[in-house]
N, C-alpha and C positions, 0 to 999 in steps of 0.2 A: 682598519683595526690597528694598523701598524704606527700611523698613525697617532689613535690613543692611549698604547702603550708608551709612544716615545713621550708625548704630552705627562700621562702619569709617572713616568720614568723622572722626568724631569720637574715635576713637583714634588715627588718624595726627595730626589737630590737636592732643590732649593729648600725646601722646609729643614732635610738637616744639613746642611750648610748654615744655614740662618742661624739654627740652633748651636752648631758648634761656634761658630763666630762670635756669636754672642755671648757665650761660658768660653770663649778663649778672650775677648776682651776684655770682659768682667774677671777671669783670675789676670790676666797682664796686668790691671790696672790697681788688683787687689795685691798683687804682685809687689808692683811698682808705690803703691802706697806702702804698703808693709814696710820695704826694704828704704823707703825716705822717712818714714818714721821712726825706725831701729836706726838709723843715721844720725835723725835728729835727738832722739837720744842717749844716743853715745855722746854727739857732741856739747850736750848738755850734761854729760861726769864729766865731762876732760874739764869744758868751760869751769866747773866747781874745780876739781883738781888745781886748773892754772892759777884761780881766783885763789886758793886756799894755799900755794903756796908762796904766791909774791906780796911787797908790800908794797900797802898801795896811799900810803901817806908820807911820800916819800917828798923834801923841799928840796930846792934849788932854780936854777934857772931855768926857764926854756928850755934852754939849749942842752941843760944840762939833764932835764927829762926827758928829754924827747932821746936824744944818744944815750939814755940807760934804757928808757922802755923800747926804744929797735933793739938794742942788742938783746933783752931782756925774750924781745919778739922771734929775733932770730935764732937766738937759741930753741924757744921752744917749738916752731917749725921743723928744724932738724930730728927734736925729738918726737913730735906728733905728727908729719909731713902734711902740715894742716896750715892756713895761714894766719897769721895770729894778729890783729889789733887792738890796740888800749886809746883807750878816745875820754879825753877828761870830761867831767860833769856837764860842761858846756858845749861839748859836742867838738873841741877842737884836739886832732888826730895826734898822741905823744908818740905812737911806736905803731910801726906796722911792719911785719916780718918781709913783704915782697916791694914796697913803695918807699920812697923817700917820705914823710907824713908832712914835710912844709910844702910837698907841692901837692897835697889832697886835700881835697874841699872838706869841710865842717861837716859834719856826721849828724848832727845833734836830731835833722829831721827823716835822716836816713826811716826808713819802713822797722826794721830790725831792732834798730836804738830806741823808737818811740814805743814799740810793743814791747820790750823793756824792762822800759821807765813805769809802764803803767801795769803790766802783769808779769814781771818780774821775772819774761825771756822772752825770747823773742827772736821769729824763724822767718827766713825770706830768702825767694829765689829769683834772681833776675840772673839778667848778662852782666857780665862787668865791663863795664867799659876800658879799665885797665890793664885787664888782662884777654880780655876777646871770646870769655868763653861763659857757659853758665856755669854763674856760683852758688850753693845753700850756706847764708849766713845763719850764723847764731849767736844771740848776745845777752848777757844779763848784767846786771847791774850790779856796780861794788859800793857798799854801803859800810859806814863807820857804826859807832855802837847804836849811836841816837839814831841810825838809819837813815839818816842821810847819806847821798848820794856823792861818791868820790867820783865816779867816773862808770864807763862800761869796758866790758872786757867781748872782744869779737873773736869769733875764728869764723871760717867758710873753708870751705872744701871744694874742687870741684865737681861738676856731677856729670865727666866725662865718663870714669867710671860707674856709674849707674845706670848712666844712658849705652854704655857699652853691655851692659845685663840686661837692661832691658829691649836692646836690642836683640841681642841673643836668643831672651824668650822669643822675644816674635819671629824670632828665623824658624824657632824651632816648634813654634807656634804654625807657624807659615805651615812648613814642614808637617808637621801632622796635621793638617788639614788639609793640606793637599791628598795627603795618604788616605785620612780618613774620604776626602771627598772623595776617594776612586774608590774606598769601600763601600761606603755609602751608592755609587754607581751601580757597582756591580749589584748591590744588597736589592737597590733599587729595580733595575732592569729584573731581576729574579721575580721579584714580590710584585714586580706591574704584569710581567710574563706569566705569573701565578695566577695573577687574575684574570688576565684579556687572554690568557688561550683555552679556558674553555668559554668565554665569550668569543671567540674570534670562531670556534669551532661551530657553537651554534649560531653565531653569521652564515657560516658556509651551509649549516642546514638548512635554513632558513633562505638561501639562495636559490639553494636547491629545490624546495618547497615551491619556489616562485616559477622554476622551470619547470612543476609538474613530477617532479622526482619525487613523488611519497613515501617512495621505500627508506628513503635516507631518515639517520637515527642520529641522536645527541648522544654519547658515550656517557655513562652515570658516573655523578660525582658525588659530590659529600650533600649530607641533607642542609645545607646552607640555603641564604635564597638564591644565588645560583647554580645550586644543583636543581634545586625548586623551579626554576627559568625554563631549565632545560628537560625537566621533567614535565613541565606545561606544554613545552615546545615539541615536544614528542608524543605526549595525546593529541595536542593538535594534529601534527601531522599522520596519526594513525587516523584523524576523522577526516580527516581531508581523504586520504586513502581509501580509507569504505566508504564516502561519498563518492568520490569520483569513481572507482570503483562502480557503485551503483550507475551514474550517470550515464558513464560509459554501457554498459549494461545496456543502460535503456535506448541509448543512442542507437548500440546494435542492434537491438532488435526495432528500434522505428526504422533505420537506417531499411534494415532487413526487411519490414513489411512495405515500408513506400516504394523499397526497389523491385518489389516481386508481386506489387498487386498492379493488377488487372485494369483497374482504373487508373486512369490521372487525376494526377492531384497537383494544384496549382494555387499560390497563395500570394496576394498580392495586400502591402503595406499601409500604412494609414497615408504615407506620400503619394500611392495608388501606383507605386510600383513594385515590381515581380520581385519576388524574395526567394522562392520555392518552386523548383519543379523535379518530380521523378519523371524516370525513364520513358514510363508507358504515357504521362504528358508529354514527352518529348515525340513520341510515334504519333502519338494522336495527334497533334497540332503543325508535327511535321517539321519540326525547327528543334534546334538544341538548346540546352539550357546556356550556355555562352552566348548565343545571340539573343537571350530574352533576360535574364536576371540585370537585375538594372533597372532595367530599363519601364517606363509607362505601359501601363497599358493600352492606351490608347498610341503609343508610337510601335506597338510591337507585332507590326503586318501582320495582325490577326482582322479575320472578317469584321466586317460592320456590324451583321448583326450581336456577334459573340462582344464585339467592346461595349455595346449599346446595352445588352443584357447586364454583364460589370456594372456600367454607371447607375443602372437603375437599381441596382443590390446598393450601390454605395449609396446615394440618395435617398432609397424609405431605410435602407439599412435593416430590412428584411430577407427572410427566407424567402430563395425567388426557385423553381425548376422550371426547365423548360427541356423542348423536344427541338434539336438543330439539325438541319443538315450540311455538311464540312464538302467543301470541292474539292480543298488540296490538305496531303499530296495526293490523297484521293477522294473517289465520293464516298461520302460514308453519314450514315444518320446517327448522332451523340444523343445522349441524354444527358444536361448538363445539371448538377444540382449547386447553389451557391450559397451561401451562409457567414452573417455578418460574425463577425470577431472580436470580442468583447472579452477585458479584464475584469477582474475581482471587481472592481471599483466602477463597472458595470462602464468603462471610456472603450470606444470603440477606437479597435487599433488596426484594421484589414478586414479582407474579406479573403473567404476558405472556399474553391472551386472544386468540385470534384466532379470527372468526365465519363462518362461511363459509354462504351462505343457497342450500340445496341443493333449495329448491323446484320451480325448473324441474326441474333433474336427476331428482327424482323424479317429476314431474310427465310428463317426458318418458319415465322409465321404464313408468310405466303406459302411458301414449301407446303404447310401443313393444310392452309385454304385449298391450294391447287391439288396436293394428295386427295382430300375429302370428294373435290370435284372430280378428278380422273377417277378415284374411285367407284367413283357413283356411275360416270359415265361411263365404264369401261363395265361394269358389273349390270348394267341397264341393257348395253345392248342383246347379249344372252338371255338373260333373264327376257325381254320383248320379243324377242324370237322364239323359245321354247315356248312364253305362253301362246305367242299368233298359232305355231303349228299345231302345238294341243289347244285350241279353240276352235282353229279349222278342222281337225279330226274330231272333234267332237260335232261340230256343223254336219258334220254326215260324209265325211272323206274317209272314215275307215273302211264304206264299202269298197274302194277303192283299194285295191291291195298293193296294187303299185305304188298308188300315193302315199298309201299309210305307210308304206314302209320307207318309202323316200322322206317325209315328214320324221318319221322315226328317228331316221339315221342324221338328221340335220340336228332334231332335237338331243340325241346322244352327242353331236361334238360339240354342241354351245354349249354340253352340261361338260362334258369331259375340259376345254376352254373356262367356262367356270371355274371347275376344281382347279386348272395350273393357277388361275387367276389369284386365288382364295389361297391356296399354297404357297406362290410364292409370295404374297404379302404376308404370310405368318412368317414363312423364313425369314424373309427382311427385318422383319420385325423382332425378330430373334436376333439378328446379327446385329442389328444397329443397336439393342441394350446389350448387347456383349455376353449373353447369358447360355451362347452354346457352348462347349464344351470344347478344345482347340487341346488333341491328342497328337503333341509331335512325334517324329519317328520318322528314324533313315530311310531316304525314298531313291532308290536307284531311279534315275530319270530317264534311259533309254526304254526300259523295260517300261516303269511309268507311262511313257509319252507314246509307246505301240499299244499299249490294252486301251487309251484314250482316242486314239485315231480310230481301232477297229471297232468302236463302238458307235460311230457316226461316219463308216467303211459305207455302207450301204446305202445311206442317203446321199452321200456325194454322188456316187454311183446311179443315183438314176437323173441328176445332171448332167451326167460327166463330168464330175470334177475330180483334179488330181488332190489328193492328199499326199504331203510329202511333212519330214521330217528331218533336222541335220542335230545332233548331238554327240559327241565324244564317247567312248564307251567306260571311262570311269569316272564320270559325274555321277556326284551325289547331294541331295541336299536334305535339311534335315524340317518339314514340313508336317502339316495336317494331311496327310494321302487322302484323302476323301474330300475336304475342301479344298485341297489345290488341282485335283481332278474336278471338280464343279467347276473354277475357273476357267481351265483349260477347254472343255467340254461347252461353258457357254461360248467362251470368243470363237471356238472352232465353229459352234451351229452358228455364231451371226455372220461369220466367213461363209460358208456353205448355203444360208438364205439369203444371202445380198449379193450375192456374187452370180454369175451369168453363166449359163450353160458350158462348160468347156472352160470352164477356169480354173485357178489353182487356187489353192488352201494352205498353208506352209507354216511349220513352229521349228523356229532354229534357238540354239540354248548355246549361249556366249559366256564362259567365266569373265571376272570382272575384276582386280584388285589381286593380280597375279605373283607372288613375292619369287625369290631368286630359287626356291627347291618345285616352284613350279602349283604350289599350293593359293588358292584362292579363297576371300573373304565374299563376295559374292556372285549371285546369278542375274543374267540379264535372258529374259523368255520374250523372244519375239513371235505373235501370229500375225501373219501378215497372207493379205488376200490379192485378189485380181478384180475387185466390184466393182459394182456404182460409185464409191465412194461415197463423201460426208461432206457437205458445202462447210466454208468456214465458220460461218455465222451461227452453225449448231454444233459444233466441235467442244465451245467449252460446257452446254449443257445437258450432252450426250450422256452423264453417267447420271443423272435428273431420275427418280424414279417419275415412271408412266411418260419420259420422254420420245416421241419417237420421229425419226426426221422424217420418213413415209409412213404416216397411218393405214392406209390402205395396202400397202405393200406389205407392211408389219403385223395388219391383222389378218391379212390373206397367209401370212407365214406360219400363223399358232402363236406368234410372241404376245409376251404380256408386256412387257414394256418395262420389265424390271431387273430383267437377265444383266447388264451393265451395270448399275447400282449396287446388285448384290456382289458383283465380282471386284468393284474396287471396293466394298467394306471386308472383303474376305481377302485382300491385300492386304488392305492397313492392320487385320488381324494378322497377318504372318510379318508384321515390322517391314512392309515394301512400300513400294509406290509405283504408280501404275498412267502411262499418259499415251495419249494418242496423234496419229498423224495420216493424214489423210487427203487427197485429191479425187476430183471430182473425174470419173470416169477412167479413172489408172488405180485406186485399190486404196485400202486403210490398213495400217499397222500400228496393233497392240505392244507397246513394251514395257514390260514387266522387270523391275527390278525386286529380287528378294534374299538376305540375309542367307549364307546356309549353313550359320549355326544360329542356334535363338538359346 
């Protein structure tokens, strides 16, 4: 912009510059004529005057005219400081005030004598060769009554004197236009500066604009058309503003759904390379979007079959789903859906992948086949048993009092084993839709963990097994007392039925996140036994409802097979977590971490 100001600067100074130069020519020259005009007729009175008082029919010799009209000449120089010559009819020189006239040439075709002779004066300026300088002659003609012509009468001047005037103007000429041109400058640089700064200002908005800077404003000017510019320039920029605005908007919240949903989502180019991947595509496929965007699909170490399924969406350029299973980074079964990509103009420009990782779901499905089946099986063997012995006592064993009552007693525990069975899948079933009711409240844990032991005091006891217990005596935590007594109470009876005549049973309670006054953020609840333990290979599906790693041992115990499952869903209800560790023929230990404030 600075730029165009000096450019406009500098055309306003040239235009007037032009202008004065050329109104100071034109008066110089009108000047200068004026002032050679008023010369030239001055020296046409004098020419009359000199004509009107000499005579000019005067006889004698040569010699004797010529020495009266010099001296005639040089008198009147003196009095006119004008040059004076008399040049007879025929053009030959009788007097000349500065020249001797016998050594000047004939006159008669002089410029001056002939304009004259024919209009009756006559003006001419050259150099004289006589004198070295410029002359203005003037001459008219002396005429007798009849009008004929006696001779011419000359004078000239020089026009050292004019040309020193006219000099002068033009110094002074010069002179104010020099003045004027730095008027003119300054006038100028103002009235370009008037114009190009609020052009240069909305430049800088408009720069601005271009870096995204919406907020920036044109300052208001006059209703002209460049206030009108800048007035245009600043709705625009208010729409650009609520547009991007908007944009942004939406950015965030796509940004916001692709980073937080569940599925992957993966979008590859009409080049048939990767353009797009969120997060949960990134987990699912195991790779980052830095090693994949770019890049082909088909170069981007994804399995065979996943690139194979791509090509053929890209090829019918159909909606394709399918059902995959992923090895790395681990095994997992996808549900892939694909979908070609199509503008307005219906030109296909990508295809649109979305991964959906249905591992629990199937996972859970089995869960839920294998539930159905334990169910049945686990509810079949009672229910087979209770009818054989009431079918037998109906066969005619009641006369039997012995038998009947041994039948009896067999048939009352596969019903009372029914009912745990039937109870604790309601439970479970309560807990896993979250619909019990989880009443926290301050649980002193020493006093807690003694009414828990001595409630299962007696059955140890006809083992021999030691119960024992280690906890601090001002530990507190702030739990469900009734469900975190269920927990305790399960893991103690599976220490107590898996464990071996003469062993021990043990819950020790460890603070966890201890700060400098001694105060802790949580608790670590270890049970730990002396049993058979748990082979590795059933360790991670031990919390498995109807899991049991000895059936026979487990149903000779009364368990149902769900005491485990319930206790780590009644963790995760108290915000814990709960894992196990275990050796075969040296003992299993429960540990129990859980928050103890909620």
């Amino acid at each position: 912009m600075t730029k165009f100001r000096a450019k406009l600067t500098l055309i306003l100074i040239v235009l007037i510059g032009c202008s004065m130069l050329v109104a100071g020519i034109f008066m110089a020259k009108v000047l200068e004529n004026s002032h050679t005009e008023s010369l030239k007729q001055n020296m046409e009175r004098e020419l009359q005057v000199i004509a009107a008082t000499n005579v000019w029919d005067r006889t004698g010799t040569e010699e004797e005219l010529v020495s009266y009209y010099s001296s005639q000449a040089i008198r009147l120089k003196q009095a006119t400081n004008e040059r004076v010559t008399f040049v007879r009819a025929d053009g030959k020189v009788l007097g000349d005030s500065d020249e001797n006239p016998t050594h000047m040439d004939n006159h008669f075709t002089r410029p001056e004598i002939a304009a004259a002779r024919s209009e009756g004066v006559g003006y001419m300026t050259r150099f004289s060769d006589t004198l070295h300088v410029n002359m203005l002659y003037a001459a008219i003609p002396i005429k007798d009554k009849s009008q004929q012509i006696l001779g011419y009468l000359r004078i000239s001047m020089s026009l050292a004197q004019v040309e020193e005037t006219i000099r002068s103007v033009w110094l002074f000429l010069i002179g104010g236009l020099a003045l004027l041109f730095l008027i003119a400058g300054i006038v100028s640089y103002r009235i370009a500066r008037g114009i190009t700064r609020p052009i240069e200002r909305m430049t800088k908005v408009a720069q601005q604009i271009t870096n995204m800077n919406y907020s920036s404003r044109v300052p208001a000017y006059s209703n002209d058309e460049v206030g009108q510019l800048g007035q245009a320039i600043n709705r625009m920029s208010e729409s650009l503003q609520a547009q991007m605005a908007r944009i942004q908007e939406n950015e965030r919240r796509l940004k916001g759904v692709m980073e937080n949903m569940m599925s992957g989502i993966m979008m590859i180019d009409r080049d048939e390379r990767i353009t797009l991947m969120n997060p949960s595509a990134e987990t699912i496929l195991g790779f980052s979007s830095q090693e994949l965007l770019g890049k082909r699909y088909n170069e981007a170490k994804q399995q065979y079959e996943f690139a194979q399924l791509i090509q053929e969406c890209i090829e019918l350029q159909d909606t394709i789903r399918d059902e995959m299973i992923f090895y790395y980074p681990e095994e997992r079964i996808l549900d892939i859906h694909l979908s070609p990509i199509a503008h307005e103009d219906e030109e296909w420009s990508g295809v649109l992948i979305v991964i959906h990782d249905i591992t629990a779901v199937r996972r859970l499905e089995r869960m839920r086949s294998e539930f159905v089946a334990n169910v049945s099986h686990e509810l079949k063997t009672p229910i087979a048993a209770v009818k054989g012995f009431a079918e037998t006592l109906l066969a005619g064993a009641l006369n039997d009092k012995e038998t009947a009552v041994s039948f009896l007693q067999i048939i009352l525990d596969e019903s009372e084993r029914l009912n745990r069975l039937i109870g604790d899948i309601l439970e479970l079933s309560k807990i896993e839709s979250k619909r019990i009711p989880m009443n926290f409240s301050p649980v002193y844990l020493p006093e807690f963990l003694e009414k828990s032991l001595s409630v299962l005091r007696k059955e140890a006891e006809k083992k021999h097994i030691e119960l024992s217990m280690q906890v601090d005596d001002d530990m507190y935590i702030e739990a469900d007392e009734d469900r975190l007594r269920q927990i305790i109470i399960n893991l103690l009876s599976n220490g107590i039925a898996y464990t071996q005549e003469g062993g021990k049973v043990r819950v020790r309670v460890e603070p966890l996140d201890v700060n400098a006054d001694g105060d802790y953020e949580r608790l670590r609840l270890i049970v730990s036994d002396t049993g058979m333990g748990i082979p590795k290979k059933d360790l991670p599906r031990i919390f498995e409802r109807f899991y049991r790693v000895d059936k026979a041992r487990s149903r000779s115990s009364g368990g149902t097979g769900l005491g485990l499952s319930i206790v780590k869903h009644l963790v995760e209800l108290h915000k814990g977590t709960i894992r196990v560790h275990s050796e075969v023929g040296i003992g299993t230990r429960f540990t129990i971490e859980l928050p103890v404030i909620h």
